[in-house]
Structure formats: C-alpha cells, structure tokens
C-alpha positions, 0 to 999 in steps of 0.5 A: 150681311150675307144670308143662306135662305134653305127652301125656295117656297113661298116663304123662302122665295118670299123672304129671300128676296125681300132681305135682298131688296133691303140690301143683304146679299142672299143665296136660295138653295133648294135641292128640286134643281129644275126650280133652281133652273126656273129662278135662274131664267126669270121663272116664279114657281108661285103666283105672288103679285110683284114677286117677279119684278122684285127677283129680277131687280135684285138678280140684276143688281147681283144681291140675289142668288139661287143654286142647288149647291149648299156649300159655298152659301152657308160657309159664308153666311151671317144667318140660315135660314131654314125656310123648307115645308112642315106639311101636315105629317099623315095619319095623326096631324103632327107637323113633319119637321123631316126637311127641317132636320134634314137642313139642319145636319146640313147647316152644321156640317158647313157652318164655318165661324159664329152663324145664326141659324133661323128657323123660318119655317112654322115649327112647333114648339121646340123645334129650335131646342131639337135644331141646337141639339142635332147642330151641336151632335153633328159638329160639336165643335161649331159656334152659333145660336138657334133663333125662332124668327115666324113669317107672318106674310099674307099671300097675295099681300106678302112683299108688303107684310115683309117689308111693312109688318106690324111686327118681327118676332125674334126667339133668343137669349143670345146677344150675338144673335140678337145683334145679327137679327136686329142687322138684318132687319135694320131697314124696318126701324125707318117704320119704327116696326116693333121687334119683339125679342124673347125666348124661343119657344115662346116666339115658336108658340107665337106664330100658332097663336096667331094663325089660331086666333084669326081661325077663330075670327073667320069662324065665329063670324061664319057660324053668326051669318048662319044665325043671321040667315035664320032671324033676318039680320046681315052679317056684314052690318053685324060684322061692321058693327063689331068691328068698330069696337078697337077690342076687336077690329075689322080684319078677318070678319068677312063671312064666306065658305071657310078658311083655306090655304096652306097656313090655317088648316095646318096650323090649327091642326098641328097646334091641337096636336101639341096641346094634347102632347102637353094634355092642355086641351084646346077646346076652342080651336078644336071646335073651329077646325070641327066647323070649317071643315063642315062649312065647306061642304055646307057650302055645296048643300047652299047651292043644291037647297037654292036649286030646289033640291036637286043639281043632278044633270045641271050645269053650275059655273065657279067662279074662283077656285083659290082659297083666296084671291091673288093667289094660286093657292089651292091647298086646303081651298073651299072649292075642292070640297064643294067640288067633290059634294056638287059633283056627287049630287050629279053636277056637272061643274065649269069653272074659271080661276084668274090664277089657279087652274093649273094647281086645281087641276091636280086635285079636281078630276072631272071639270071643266076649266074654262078660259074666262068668267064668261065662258064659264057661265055659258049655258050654266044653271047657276053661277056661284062665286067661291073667290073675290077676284076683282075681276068678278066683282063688276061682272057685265051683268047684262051679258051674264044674264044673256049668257046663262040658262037660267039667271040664277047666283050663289054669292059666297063672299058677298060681293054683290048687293042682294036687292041690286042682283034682284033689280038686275032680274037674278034670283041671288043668295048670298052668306048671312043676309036676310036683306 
C-alpha cells in the first residue's frame, strides 16, 4: 500500500519507517526542509536505538521516502497519516491541535479518490469529528473516512512496540477504512496481535487512558517508597511483592524521581482538561500530576538533606539528564527541575548524559557537561545518579572513590545495592529502602 506519513517526529519517523519495513511503500513529509535534508543524507533527528539502520534499509530498498513536497504523497495514498505535535497549548493545558488542522485543509485539498486519513498524533477526543468536518468544508466533494489509530511506542523500545505490540487500536465504523487499516498492519496477524476496532472517540479516550493509568502506577509506587523510607520497609520488595499479583503486574513499579518525557505530562494534563470541558472531574489524575510535579524538586531536597543541609559552594556530579534511558529526551525530565532547585541552594553542577546533552543544554544554563561518567565525579561532593543507563550500572567503583572529593552517592533509581555501596566505603541513599 501506499502511506503519506505527516510530521517526521518520533512518532512519524518512528511509524513511518516501521510501515516501510512491513512493506508498504512510505512518503515522510515535513514542512522543517533542513530535516528533510538531514533524513535524505543518513541523519536522524532523534536518538532511537535501531532507528538509522531501519531508515537506511528501507531508503536503500526505495520503500521509504522523505520531502517537503506534499503533493505527489498524499494524491497517491491509501492512508494519511497525521503524525505533527500536540504540545501542551500555553496558559490553560489544552493540547494544540494548530498543526493537526493545518494537516488536515492540506489532506482535503489533495486528496484524489477513497483515502483513509489517520490521526496518529495524541488528540483529545473529538478530534477526528473536527479532522472530518474541516476535510468535508474544504473539499465537499472528497471520498474517505476519518480513523483514531494512537501510538503506543515507548522511547527508547519503539521499533519493537510497533512491530510487537501488545495491541492496535482502530477508531472507525467504516468498512473501507477498516479493511485498509487491517492491510496495513496485516504483518502483525503472524503475531496474532489483537486489533481492536471501535468507534472513535472511544480509541481517541483510549490512548489517554493509557498513559494516565501508567502515570498513576509511577505515582503510587513513588509516594509508597517515601512510606518505606519512613518505617524501614524497601520499596522494590514492596513492588515485587505486588507486582506478582497478575491484577497488577510489574511494569511501571520502579520508584524514582518522577515521571518525564514527552507523552505523560502532556497527556495527563490535557486529559484533566477535558474532563473538566465535560465537568467530569478527574480527581485522581489531578492529584498524580500534583505529586510529580512536587517529587521532582523533592528530589533536590534528598540531596541537600544528605548533605547535611547545605550544597552552597559544593560540587555535585549527575549522572543521566534524559527523563529515561535510551533516549535524548529531555522534555519535562526530572534533572531540570532538580537542576534548577540544587543550583539555587548555591550548587555548583557537573553533569554527564550517554545521549542528552545536546538537548539539555537548551534548557540548563549554568552546568558543566562533562565528556564521561568519570569526568563528571571529578572532585565532586556527591554523586547522584538521575538515569538508568547501563553504562552507570557497573561504574568502576574503585576509581570512583578515588576520583571524588568525598565518596558520597545519591542513587535515585536504585541501581546499586545499599549494604554493597556501604561495604565499598560510600555513604549511599537510595528511594524507598530502609535496607
């Protein structure tokens, strides 16, 4: 089949070139040129493990295209796919469909034949009803259907989960449409992944639901490690414990400094916004987006209590800056506000990030990036570890010790063990464990 993918984002880029890869033939359009430039020389915007090599297979093998020109893209498409960004609109939360507007008059000017326009984006619900209406204003007399089709894709895991998901959601009641979106994904049937059709607001409500209900998870499990902290329990035996039950599960029960990135905040946020559009009050995710938002400068206050009190003049080295590993995602990332809150308690900050540097320096002023783990915790009062990267999770601990000012470790994802760090010579605090 033949797909016209709006935005090269990650999602875009990421969807993009995984349909290539199931054999559909795929046009990227993105108005930024010098992306386009960039995609067309080998170069990935993003940091995506396996990304590049995806691209450049199915540029090579001519399934896979990208260009500024929409024309010639969406005139011979099967299926749209609007793909562009719904930041958080400033001032009142509400996602900004701006772009997923925009894509739309642009869809129904070219549209030639029956075409499947799919909103991939996050969109709240009742976009699609808007995306129909502004398609049938601008070309009344145009032939297609409107279908919800949410990303589910983790970063840093995202060619897997879009080609091993644990399911597809499709939001339409139109036959064609149905029969195109079951084409286009016809290689997961080998996987016997679960396609779930329904209608789509209810699809458009799913994806929110989702990233809400893992929110919550990342939450609960945080504010039960400051219990734990309290009346000698550990939270990752709590968490095991717990996790085990089926009702449950595991994922998403890691304590740490809150969760980040470009899906969860937004999307809480924009979910709390329309449930109050509908006076239908959200108390719980209300209070979760309350909480992380607090944790994370909680966060900094672990470290200055650890220290005595007082950072002013102190050294301390990060290690990790992402919101999570395998990624170079700084949006909405726990080491900016811990930054900013060490920095105003007179901090002077190194800091070290496999992948994130680049991006974290549009939003830290004032640090140090370092160009290793090592060189980081040079001369450095304490060292706290803010992301999971493997690479700092079998640190030379030996040459650590030798390299700080004072052996002192503030693990905030609990990667080290607290009586091993102790044996090592450290004074270590981790998140949630007494023992």
């Amino acid at each position: 089949m033949r797909v016209a993918m709006i935005g090269t984002g990650y999602v875009g880029l990421v969807s993009g070139t995984c349909f290539a890869d199931f054999g559909h033939v795929v046009t990227c359009i993105d108005k930024d040129a010098s992306k386009i430039d960039a995609l067309n020389n080998g170069q990935i915007p993003i940091y995506e493990p396996g990304l590049q090599d995806l691209v450049a297979k199915n540029v090579a093998e001519e399934r896979l295209f990208f260009t500024t020109d929409p024309e010639e893209a969406i005139r011979g498409a099967d299926a749209v796919f609007i793909a562009v960004g719904t930041p958080t609109r400033r001032g009142d939360g509400h996602a900004d469909l701006s772009y997923v507007y925009a894509a739309s008059e642009e869809i129904a000017r070219l549209i030639e034949g029956f075409t499947v326009v799919v909103t991939k984006s996050t969109v709240p619900v009742g976009t699609g009803d808007e995306v129909e209406a502004i398609i049938r204003k601008t070309n009344p007399d145009a032939d297609f259907a409107v279908v919800s089709n949410p990303e589910f894709l983790r970063e840093g895991a995202a060619i897997n989960d879009f080609k091993r998901p644990d399911r597809v959601v499709v939001g339409t009641e139109d036959d064609r449409a149905i029969e195109v979106m079951q084409e286009l994904y016809r290689p997961l049937y080998l996987n016997e992944t679960p396609i779930i059709v329904t209608r789509r607001r209810t699809s458009e409500l799913t994806k929110y639901a989702a990233n809400a209900f893992l929110a919550v998870k990342i939450t609960f499990i945080n504010e039960i490690a400051d219990l734990c902290e309290k009346v000698g329990a550990n939270v990752q035996e709590v968490s095991r414990g717990i996790g085990l039950d089926n009702r449950i599960g595991g994922k998403f029960l890691h304590a740490g400094p809150g969760y980040g990135g470009s899906c969860f905040p937004k999307d809480t946020l924009a979910l709390s916004r329309i449930a109050a559009g509908a006076q239908s009050d959200l108390k719980i995710v209300d209070s979760v987006i309350e909480v992380n938002a607090a944790r994370k400068k909680k966060m900094a206050d672990k470290v200055i209590e650890f220290m005595g009190g007082d950072v002013s003049g102190k050294t301390i080295a990060l290690l990790g800056l992402a919101f999570k590993p395998n990624t170079d995602d700084m949006r909405e990332a726990p080491s900016i506000d811990i930054v900013a809150k060490l920095q105003e308690a007179g901090a002077k900050i190194r800091a070290y990030d496999p992948a994130s540097m680049e991006e974290a320096e549009k939003v830290m002023s004032g640090v140090m990036f370092c160009d290793g783990p090592y060189h980081a915790i040079e001369n450095a009062d304490v060292v706290v570890i803010v992301t999971e990267w493997d690479q700092f999770r079998a640190l030379d601990l030996d040459r650590v010790k030798s390299l700080v000012a004072s052996p002192k470790v503030v693990d905030l994802r609990n990667i080290y063990k607290p009586d091993y760090m102790e044996t090592r010579g450290f004074e270590y605090t981790s998140v949630g464990r007494s023992y």
